[in-house]
C-alpha positions in Angstrom: 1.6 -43.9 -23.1 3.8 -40.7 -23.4 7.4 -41.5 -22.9 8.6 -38.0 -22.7 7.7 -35.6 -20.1 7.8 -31.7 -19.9 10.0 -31.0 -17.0 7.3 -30.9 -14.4 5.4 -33.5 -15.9 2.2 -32.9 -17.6 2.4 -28.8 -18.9 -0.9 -26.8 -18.5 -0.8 -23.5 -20.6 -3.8 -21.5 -21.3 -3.3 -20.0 -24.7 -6.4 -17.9 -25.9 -6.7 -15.6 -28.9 -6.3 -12.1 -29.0 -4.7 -9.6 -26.8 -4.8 -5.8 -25.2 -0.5 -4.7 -25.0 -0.8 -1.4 -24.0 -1.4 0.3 -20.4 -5.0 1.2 -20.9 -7.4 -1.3 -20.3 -10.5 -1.9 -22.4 -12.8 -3.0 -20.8 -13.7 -5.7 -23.5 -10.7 -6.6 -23.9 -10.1 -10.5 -24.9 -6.7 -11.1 -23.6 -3.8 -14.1 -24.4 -0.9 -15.4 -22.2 1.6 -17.7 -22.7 2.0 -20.0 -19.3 5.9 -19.9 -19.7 6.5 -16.2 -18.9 9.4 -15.2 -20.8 12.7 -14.9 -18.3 13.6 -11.5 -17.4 17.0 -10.6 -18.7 18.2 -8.0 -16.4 18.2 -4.8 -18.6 17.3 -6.8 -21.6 19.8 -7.3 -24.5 20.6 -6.8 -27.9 19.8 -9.4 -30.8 21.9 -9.4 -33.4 23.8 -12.1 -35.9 21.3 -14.7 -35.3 20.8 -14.8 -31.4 18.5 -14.3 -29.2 19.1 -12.1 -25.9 17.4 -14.7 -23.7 19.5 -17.7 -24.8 22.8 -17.7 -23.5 25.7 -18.0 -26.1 26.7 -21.5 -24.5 23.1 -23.0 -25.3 22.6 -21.3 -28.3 26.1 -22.5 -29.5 24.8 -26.0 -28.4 21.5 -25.4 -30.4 23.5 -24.7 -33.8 25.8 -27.2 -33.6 23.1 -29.9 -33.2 21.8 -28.6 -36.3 24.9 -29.4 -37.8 25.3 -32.5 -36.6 22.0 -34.2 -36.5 22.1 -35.4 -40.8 25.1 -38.0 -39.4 22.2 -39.7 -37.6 19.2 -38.8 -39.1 20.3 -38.4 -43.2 16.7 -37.7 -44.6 15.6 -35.1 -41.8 15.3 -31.9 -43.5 14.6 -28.6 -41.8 16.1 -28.4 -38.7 16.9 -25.1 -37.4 18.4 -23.7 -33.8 14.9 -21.8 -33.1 13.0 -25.2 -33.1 15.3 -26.7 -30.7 15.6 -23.4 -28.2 11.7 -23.6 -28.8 11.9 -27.5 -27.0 14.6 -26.0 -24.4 12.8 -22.9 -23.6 9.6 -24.7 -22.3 11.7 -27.7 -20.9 14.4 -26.0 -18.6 14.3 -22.2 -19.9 17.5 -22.7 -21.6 19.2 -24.2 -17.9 18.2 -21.0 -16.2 20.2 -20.7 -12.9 22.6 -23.4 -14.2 26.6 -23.5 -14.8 27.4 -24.4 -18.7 31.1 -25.6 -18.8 32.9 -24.9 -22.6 32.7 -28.5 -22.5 28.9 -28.3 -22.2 28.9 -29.7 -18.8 25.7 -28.4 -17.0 26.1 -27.7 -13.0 24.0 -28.5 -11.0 22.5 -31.3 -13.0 18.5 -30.7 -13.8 15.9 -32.9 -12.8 12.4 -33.2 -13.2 10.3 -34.5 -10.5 10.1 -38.0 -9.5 7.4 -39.8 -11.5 6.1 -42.0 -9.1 2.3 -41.1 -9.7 2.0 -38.9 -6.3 0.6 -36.2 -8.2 3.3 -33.6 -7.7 3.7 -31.6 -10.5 1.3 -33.3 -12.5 2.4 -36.7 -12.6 0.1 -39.7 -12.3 1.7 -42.8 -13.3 4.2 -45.0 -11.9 7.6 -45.1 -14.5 9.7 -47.5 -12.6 13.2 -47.0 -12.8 15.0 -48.0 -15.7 18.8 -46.9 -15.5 19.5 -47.2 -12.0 20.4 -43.6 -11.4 23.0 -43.0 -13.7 21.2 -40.2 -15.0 18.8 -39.6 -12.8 20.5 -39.6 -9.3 17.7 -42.3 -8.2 17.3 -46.1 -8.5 13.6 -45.4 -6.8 11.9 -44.5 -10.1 12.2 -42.2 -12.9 12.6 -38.4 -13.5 13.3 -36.3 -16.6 16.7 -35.2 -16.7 18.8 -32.6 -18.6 18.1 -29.1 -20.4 15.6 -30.6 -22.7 13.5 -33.2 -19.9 14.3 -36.7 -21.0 13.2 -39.8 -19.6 16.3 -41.9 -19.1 14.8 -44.9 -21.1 14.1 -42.7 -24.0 17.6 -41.2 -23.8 18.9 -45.0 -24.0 17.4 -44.6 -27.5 18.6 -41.6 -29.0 21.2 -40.0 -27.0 24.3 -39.2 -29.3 27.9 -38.1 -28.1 28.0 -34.5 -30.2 31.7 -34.2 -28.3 34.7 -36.5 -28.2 34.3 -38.0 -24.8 32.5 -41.2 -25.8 29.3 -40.7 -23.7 26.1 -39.5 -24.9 25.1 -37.7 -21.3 21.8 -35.9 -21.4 23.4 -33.7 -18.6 25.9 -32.0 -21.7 24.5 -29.3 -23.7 25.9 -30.3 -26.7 24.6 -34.4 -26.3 21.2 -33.1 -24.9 20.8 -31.0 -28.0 22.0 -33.4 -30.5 19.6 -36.5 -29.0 16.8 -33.7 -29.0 17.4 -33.1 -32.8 17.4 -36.2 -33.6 14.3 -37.6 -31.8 11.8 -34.8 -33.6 13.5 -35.8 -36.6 12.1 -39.4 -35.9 13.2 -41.4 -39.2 13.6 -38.5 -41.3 11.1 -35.8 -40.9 10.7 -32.7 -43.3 10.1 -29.7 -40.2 10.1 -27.3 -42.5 6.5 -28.3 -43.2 4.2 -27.1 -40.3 2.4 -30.1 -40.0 5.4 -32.1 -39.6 7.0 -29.6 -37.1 3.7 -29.9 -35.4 3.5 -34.0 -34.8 7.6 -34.1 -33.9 6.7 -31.3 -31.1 3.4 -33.7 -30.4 5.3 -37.0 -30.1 8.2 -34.9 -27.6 5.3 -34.5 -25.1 1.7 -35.5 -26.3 -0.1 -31.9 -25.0 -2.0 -29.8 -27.7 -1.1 -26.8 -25.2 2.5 -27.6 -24.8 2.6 -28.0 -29.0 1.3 -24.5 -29.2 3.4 -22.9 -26.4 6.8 -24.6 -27.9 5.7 -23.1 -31.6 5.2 -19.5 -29.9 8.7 -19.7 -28.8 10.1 -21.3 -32.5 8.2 -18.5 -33.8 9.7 -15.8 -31.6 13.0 -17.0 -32.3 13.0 -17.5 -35.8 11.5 -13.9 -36.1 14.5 -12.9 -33.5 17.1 -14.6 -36.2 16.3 -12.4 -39.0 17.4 -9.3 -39.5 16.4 -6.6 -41.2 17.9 -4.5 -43.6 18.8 -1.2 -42.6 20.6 -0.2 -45.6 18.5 1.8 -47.1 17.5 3.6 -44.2 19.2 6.5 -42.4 18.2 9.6 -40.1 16.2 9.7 -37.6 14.2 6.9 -38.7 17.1 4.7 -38.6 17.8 5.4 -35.2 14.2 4.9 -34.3 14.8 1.3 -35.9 17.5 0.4 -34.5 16.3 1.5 -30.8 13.2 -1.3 -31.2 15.1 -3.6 -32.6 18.2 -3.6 -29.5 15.2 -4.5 -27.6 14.4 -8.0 -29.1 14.1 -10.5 -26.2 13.1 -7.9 -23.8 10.2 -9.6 -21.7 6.7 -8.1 -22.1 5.4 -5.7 -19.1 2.0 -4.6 -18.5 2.6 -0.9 -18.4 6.6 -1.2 -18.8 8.8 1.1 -20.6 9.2 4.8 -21.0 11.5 7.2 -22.7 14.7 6.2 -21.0 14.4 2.0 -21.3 12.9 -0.4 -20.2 11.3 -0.6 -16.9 9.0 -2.1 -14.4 5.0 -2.2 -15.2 1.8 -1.6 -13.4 -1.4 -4.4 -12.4 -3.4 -5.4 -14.0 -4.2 -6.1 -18.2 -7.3 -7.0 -18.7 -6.1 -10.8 -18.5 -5.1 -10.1 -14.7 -1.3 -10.2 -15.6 0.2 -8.1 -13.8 3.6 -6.3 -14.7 5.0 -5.1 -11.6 7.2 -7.8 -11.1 8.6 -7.3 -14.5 11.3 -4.8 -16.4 10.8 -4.7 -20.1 8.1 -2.9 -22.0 4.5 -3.2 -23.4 3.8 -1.9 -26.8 3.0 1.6 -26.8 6.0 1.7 -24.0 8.5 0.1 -26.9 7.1 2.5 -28.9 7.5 5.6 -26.4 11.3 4.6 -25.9 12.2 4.1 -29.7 11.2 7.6 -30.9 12.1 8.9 -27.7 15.5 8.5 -29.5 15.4 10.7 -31.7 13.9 13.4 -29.8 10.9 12.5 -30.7 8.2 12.7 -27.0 4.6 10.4 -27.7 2.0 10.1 -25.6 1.9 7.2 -23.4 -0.9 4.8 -24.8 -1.2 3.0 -28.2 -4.5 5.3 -28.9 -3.2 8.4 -28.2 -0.1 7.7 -30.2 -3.0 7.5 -33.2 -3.0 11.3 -32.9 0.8 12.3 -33.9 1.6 12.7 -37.0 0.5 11.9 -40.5 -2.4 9.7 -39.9 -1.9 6.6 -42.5 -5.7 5.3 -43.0 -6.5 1.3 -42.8 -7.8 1.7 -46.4 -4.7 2.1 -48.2 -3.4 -1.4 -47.0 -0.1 -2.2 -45.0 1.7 -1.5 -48.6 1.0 2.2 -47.8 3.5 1.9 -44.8 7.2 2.6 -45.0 9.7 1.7 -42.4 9.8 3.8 -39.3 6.0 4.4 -39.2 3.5 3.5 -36.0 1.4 0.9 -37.4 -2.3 0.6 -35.1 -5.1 -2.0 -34.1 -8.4 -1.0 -33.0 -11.1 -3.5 -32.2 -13.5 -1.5 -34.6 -11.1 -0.1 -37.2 -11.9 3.1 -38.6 -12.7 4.1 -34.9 -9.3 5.4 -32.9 -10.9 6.0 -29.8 -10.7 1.4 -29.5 -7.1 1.3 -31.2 -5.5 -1.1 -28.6 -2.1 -2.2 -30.1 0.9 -0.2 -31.5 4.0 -1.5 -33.2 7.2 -0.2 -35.2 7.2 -0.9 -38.9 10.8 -2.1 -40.3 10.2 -2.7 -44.2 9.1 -5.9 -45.5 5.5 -6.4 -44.0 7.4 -6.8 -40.5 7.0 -5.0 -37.1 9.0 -5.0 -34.1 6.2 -5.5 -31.7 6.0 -6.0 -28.0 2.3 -8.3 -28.3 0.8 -9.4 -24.7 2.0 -10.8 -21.4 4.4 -13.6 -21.7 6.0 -12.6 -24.7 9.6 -10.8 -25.8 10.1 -7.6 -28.0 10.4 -9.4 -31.4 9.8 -9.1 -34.8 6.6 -10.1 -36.5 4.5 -10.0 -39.4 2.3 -6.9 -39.6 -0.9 -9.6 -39.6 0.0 -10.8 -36.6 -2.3 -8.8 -34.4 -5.7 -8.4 -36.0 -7.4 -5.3 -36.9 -5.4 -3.3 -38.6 -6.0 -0.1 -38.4 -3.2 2.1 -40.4 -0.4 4.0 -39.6 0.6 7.1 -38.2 4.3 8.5 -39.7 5.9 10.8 -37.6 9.9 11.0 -39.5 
């Protein structure tokens, strides 16, 4: 039996495999969403020195310093890093959206799961009987997850830490809550630098195939988010197309979002049925649109007709045949612009920033992370 529960119980995310980004629907398209839409940041946000814009600095400081601290409990765990934990707290509590972060850590109002008593509300079929008698979850009537990252109060009695100076590992403290959360994927002394292993510690916090590959999305997105590329070689206009995209990191995905001026609100529906009005942020030829539009440069709206400006880069030459600054295209039949679906920004490196489907950030991936490649375009 699972001891660990996502914070509304059992998680259902549909995660399929391909995707259409930009505002013109195809109409055999295959699409893929993330259950956990991303949380919209306002205006969005810049990522720089290792952040992420949709983690606030509290959390995130929380994150690192459970990196720091988890060898003192856990001496042969070996590659820990903040993204995998904001991974766990994203899907668990969305990094205590809506809550109060003290600079003690303190979170206000406390977060709590629903009661697992088996009625069936938010997913939850089995009786845990209380086992703390509500010291940390407000009820001696049963059990509910508590905290930023959803644990059961009996496995808390097992690896909850103090990371402060208080003497109380309190699952309700960002800094404890991070700490125990390191150190129970680390489990005797994991290596999560391997996949595998990053894989079953991610399994064993809450036994879902589709959680597993929901939390690694986010891992992913961060860890793209925490590196940086170099710029220094780059100046002009194409560096201030570069650095436009990349202000826009953590910037939630809209279906039909994004012009010129910034991000904005989207249009219904992608071929999915996800719609973007409800959202401010950007899809990919919007990102795209927006960047250049910086300096001075006007595109067409959609990721195909952005295939006709400029020095068309064929798919033959390879991805080495880009250079930083350049469009680089997917079509569903390469060689054939008129089904190019998907546009992003190459930096250098075999990277793009990239604004890929519904449920998703602006982030930077690898140029093979959208399939069918279909060249370039360079406009600077």
């Amino acid at each position: 039996m699972r001891r660990r529960l996502g914070r509304w119980g059992f998680i259902g995310v549909v995660v399929l495999l391909s995707a259409v980004c930009c505002a013109a629907p195809v109409s055999n398209a295959i699409s893929a969403y993330v259950a956990l839409q991303s949380a919209a940041n306002g205006d969005g946000g810049v990522v720089d020195g290792g952040t992420a814009a949709d983690i606030p600095p509290r959390m995130l400081a929380a994150y690192k310093n459970a990196v720091q601290r988890v060898g003192r409990h856990v001496p042969r765990c070996r590659g820990m890093r903040w993204p995998v934990l904001a991974g766990i707290a994203k899907v668990e509590s969305n990094h205590a959206a809506g809550r109060t972060v003290s600079a003690g850590g303190d979170i206000r109002p406390k977060i709590y799961g629903v009661l697992l008593n088996g009625s069936g509300a938010g997913g939850n079929i089995t009786v845990f009987p209380d086992t703390d008698n509500g010291r940390w979850d407000g009820t001696a009537s049963g059990e509910r997850a508590v905290g930023p990252f959803q644990f059961l109060p009996s496995t808390w009695e097992g690896v909850g830490k103090d990371a402060g100076s208080d003497g109380t590992a309190d699952p309700h403290n960002a800094d404890d809550a991070a700490l125990g959360a390191a150190v129970y994927l680390c489990g005797g002394g994991r290596d999560l630098g391997q996949r595998s292993q990053l894989k079953a510690a991610i399994f064993q916090y809450n036994r879902s195939s589709a959680y597993v590959a929901n939390v690694l999305g986010w891992i992913d997105q961060y860890t793209a988010a925490a590196k940086s590329p170099d710029l220094k070689d780059v100046s002009g206009k194409v560096r201030t197309v570069l650095e436009a995209a990349l202000a826009q990191r953590g910037v939630p995905y809209s279906w039909g979002g994004g012009n010129a001026n910034g991000p904005s609100t989207g249009i219904c529906c992608s071929p999915s049925g996800k719609s973007g009005t409800a959202i401010k942020g950007f899809d990919c030829s919007g990102l795209t649109t927006y960047a250049y539009a910086k300096a001075g440069i006007r595109l067409p709206r959609t990721a195909a007709a952005q295939a006709g400006v400029g020095r068309r880069i064929p798919a033959s030459g390879g991805t080495s045949a880009l250079k930083p600054g350049d469009l680089v295209f997917y079509a569903y039949a390469p060689g054939r612009d008129s089904t190019i679906y998907h546009v992003g920004i190459y930096v250098g490196g075999g990277r793009m920033v990239n604004a890929p489907r519904p449920g998703t950030v602006v982030r930077l991936d690898p140029v093979d992370a959208m399939s069918g490649y279909a060249g370039g375009a360079r406009l600077l």
